[in-house]
PyMOL commands that place a pseudoatom at each C-alpha (Angstrom):
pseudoatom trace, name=CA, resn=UNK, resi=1, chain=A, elem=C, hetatm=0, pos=[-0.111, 5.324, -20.235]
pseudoatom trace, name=CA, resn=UNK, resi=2, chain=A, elem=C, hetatm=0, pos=[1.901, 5.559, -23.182]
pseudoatom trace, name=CA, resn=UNK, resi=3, chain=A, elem=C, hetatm=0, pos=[4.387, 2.325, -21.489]
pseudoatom trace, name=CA, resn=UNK, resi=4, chain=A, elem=C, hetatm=0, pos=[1.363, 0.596, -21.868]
pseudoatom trace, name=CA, resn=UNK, resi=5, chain=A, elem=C, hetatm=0, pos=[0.259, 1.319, -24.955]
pseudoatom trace, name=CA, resn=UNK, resi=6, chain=A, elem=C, hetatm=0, pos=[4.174, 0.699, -25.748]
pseudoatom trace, name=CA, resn=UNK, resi=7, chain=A, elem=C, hetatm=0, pos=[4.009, -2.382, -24.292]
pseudoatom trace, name=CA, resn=UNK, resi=8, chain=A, elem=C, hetatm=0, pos=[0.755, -4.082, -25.690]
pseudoatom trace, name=CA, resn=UNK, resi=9, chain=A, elem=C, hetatm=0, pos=[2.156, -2.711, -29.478]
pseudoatom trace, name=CA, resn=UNK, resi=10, chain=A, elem=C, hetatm=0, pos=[5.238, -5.009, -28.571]
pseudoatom trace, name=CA, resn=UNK, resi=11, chain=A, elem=C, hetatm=0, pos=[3.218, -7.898, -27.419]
pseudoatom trace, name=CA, resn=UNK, resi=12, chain=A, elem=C, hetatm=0, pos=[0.758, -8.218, -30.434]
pseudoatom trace, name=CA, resn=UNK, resi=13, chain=A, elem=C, hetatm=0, pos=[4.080, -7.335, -32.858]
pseudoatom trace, name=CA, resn=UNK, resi=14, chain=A, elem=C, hetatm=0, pos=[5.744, -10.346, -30.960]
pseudoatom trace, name=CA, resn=UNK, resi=15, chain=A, elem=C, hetatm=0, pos=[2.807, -12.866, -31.542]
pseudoatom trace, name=CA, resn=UNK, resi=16, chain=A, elem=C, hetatm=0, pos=[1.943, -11.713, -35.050]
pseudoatom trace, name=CA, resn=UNK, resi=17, chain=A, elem=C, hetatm=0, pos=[5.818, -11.731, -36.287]
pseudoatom trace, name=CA, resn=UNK, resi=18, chain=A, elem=C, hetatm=0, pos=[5.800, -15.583, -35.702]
pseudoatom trace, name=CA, resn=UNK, resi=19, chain=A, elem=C, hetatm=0, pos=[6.314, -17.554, -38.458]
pseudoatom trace, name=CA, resn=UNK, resi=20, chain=A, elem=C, hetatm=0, pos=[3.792, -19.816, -38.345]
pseudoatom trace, name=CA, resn=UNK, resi=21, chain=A, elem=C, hetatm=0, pos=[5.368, -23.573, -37.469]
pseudoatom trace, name=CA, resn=UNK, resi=22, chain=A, elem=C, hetatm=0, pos=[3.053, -26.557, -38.914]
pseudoatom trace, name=CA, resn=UNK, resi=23, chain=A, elem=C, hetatm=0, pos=[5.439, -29.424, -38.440]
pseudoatom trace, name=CA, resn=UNK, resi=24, chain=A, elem=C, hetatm=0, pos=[4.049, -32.862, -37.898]
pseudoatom trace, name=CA, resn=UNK, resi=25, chain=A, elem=C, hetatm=0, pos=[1.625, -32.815, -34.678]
pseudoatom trace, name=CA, resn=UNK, resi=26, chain=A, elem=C, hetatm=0, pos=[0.976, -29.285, -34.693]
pseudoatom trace, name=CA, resn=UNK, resi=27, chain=A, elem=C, hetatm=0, pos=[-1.893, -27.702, -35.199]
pseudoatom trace, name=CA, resn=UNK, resi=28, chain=A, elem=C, hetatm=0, pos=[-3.449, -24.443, -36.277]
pseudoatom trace, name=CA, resn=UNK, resi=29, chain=A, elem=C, hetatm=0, pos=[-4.767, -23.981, -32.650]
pseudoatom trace, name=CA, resn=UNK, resi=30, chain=A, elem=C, hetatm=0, pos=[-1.631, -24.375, -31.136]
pseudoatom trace, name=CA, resn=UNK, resi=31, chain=A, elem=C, hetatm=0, pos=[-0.010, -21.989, -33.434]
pseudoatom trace, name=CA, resn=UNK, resi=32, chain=A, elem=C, hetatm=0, pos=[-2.856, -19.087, -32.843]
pseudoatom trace, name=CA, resn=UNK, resi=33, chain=A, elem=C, hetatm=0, pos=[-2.019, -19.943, -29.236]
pseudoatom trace, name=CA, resn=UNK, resi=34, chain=A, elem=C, hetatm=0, pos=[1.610, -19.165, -29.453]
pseudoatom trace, name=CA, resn=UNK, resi=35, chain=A, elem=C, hetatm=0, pos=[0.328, -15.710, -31.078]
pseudoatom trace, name=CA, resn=UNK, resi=36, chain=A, elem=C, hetatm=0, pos=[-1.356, -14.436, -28.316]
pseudoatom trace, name=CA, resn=UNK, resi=37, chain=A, elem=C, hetatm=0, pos=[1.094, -15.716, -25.327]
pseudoatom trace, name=CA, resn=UNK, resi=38, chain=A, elem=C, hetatm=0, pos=[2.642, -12.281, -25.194]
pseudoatom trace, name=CA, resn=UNK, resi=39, chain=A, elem=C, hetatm=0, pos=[-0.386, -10.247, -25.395]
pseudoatom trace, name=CA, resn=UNK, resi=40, chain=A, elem=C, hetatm=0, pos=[-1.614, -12.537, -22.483]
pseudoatom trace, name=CA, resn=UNK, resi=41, chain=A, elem=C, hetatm=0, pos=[1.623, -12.388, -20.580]
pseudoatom trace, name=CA, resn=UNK, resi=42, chain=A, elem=C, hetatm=0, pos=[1.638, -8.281, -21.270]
pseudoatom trace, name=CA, resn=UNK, resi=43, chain=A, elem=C, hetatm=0, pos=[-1.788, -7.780, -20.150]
pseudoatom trace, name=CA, resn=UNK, resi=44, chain=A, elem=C, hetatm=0, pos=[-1.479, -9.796, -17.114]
pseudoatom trace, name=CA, resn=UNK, resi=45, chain=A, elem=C, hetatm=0, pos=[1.829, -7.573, -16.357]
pseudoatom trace, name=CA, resn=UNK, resi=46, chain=A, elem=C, hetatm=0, pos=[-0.595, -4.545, -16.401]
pseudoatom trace, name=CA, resn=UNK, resi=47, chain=A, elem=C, hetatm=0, pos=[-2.689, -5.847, -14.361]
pseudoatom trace, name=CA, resn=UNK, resi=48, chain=A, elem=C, hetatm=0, pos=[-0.886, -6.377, -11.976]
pseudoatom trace, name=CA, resn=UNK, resi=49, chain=A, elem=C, hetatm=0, pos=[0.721, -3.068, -11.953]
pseudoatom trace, name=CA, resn=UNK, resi=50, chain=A, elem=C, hetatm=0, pos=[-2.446, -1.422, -11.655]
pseudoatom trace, name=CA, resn=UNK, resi=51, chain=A, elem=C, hetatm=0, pos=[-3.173, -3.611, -8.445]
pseudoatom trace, name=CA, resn=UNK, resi=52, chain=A, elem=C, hetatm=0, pos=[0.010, -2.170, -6.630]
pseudoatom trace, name=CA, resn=UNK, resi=53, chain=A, elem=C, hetatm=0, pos=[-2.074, 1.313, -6.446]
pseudoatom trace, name=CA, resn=UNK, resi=54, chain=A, elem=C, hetatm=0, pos=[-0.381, 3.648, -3.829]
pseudoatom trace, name=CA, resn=UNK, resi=55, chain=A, elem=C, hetatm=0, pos=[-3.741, 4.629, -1.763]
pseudoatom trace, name=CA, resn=UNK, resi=56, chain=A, elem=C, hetatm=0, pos=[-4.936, 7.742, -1.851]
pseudoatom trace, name=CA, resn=UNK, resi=57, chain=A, elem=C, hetatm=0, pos=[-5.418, 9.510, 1.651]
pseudoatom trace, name=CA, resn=UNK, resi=58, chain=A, elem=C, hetatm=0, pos=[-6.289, 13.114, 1.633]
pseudoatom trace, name=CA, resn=UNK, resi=59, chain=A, elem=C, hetatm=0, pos=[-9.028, 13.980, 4.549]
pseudoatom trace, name=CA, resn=UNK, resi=60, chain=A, elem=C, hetatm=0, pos=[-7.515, 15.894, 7.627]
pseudoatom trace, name=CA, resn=UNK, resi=61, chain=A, elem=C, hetatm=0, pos=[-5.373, 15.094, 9.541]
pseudoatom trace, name=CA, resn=UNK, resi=62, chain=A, elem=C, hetatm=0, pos=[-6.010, 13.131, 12.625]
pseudoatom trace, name=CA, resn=UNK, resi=63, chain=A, elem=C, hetatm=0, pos=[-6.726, 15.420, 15.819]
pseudoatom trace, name=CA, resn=UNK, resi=64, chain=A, elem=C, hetatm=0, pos=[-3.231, 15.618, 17.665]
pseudoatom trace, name=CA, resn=UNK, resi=65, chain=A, elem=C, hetatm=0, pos=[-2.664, 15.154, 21.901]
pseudoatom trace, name=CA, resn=UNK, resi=66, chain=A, elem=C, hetatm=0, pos=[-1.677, 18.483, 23.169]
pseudoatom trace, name=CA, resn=UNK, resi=67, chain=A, elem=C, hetatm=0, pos=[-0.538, 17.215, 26.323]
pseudoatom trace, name=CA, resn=UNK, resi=68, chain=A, elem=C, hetatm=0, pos=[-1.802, 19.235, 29.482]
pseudoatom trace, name=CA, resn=UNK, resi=69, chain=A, elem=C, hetatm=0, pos=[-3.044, 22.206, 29.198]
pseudoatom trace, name=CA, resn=UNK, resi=70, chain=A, elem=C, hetatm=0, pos=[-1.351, 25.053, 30.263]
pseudoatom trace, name=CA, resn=UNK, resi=71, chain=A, elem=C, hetatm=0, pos=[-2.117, 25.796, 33.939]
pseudoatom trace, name=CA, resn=UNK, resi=72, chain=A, elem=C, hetatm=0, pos=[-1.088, 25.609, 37.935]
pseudoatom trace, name=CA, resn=UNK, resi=73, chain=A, elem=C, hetatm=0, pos=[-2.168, 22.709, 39.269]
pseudoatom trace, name=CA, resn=UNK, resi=74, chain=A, elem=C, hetatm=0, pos=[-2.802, 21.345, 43.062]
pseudoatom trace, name=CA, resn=UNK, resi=75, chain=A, elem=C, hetatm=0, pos=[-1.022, 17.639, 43.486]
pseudoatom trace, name=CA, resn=UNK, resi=76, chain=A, elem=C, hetatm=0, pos=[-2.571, 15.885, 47.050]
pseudoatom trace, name=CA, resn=UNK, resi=77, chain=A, elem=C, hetatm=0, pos=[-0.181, 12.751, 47.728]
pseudoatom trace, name=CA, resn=UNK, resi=78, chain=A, elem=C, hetatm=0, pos=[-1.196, 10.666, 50.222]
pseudoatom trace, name=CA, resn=UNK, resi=79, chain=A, elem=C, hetatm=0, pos=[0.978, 7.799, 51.984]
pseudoatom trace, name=CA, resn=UNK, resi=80, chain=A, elem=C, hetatm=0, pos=[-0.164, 4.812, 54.552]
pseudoatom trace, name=CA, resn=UNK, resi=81, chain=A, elem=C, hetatm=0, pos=[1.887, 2.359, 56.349]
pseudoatom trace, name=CA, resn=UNK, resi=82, chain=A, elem=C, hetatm=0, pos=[1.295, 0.828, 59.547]
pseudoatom trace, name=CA, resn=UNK, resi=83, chain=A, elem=C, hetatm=0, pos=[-1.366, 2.454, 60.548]
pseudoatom trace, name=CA, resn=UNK, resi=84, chain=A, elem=C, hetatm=0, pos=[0.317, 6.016, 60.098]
pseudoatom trace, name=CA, resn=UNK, resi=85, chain=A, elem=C, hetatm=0, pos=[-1.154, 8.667, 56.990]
pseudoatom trace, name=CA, resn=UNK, resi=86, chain=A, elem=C, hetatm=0, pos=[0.924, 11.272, 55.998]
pseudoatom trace, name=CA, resn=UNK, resi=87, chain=A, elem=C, hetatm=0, pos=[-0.276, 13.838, 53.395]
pseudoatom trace, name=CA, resn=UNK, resi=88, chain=A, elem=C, hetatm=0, pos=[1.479, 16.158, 51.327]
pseudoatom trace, name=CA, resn=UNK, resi=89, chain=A, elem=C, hetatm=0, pos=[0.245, 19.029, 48.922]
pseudoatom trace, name=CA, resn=UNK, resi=90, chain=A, elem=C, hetatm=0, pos=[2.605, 20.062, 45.533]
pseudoatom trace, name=CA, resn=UNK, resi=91, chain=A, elem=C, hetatm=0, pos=[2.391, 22.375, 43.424]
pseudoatom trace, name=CA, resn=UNK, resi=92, chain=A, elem=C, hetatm=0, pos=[2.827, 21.771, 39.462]
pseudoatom trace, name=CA, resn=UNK, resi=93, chain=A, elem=C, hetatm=0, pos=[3.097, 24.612, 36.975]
pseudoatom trace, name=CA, resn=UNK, resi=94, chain=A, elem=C, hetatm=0, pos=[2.844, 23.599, 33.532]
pseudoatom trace, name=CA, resn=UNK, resi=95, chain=A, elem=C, hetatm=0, pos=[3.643, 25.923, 30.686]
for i in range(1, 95): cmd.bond("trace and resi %d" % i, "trace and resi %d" % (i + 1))
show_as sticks, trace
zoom trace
């Protein structure tokens, strides 16, 4: 907060410390233009800062895959070819 307020002091100083330039073809609107270019250019700087926002998050966590569970479990393979079946039984132990 205080860069900003740093910057927008700069910008208005900037535009207001001018010396006003009312040469042939120029007019006064031109010159209150030139004033305020900073001040515009500052404040669209800070605005656009403020749009790069980092998210907030917070909540819990998402729910996490424990795998198995612990356990002995019975494995049944079965294998066909020509006609023939063969089965086999294993055994997995997971800790």
């Amino acid at each position: 907060m205080p860069l900003l307020l740093a910057l927008l002091a700069v910008s208005v100083l900037a535009g207001k410390s001018r010396p006003a330039q009312s040469g042939i073809g120029e007019s006064a609107v031109a010159d209150a233009t030139r004033a305020y270019v900073p001040l515009a250019a500052t404040l669209l700087a800070v605005l656009l800062w403020a749009a790069c926002g980092g998210g907030g998050g917070g909540g819990s966590p998402p729910p996490q895959d424990r795998g198995t569970p612990a356990g002995t479990y019975t494995l049944t393979l079965t294998a066909t070819a020509g006609g023939v079946s063969k089965t086999s039984s294993l055994t997995l132990k997971v800790n």
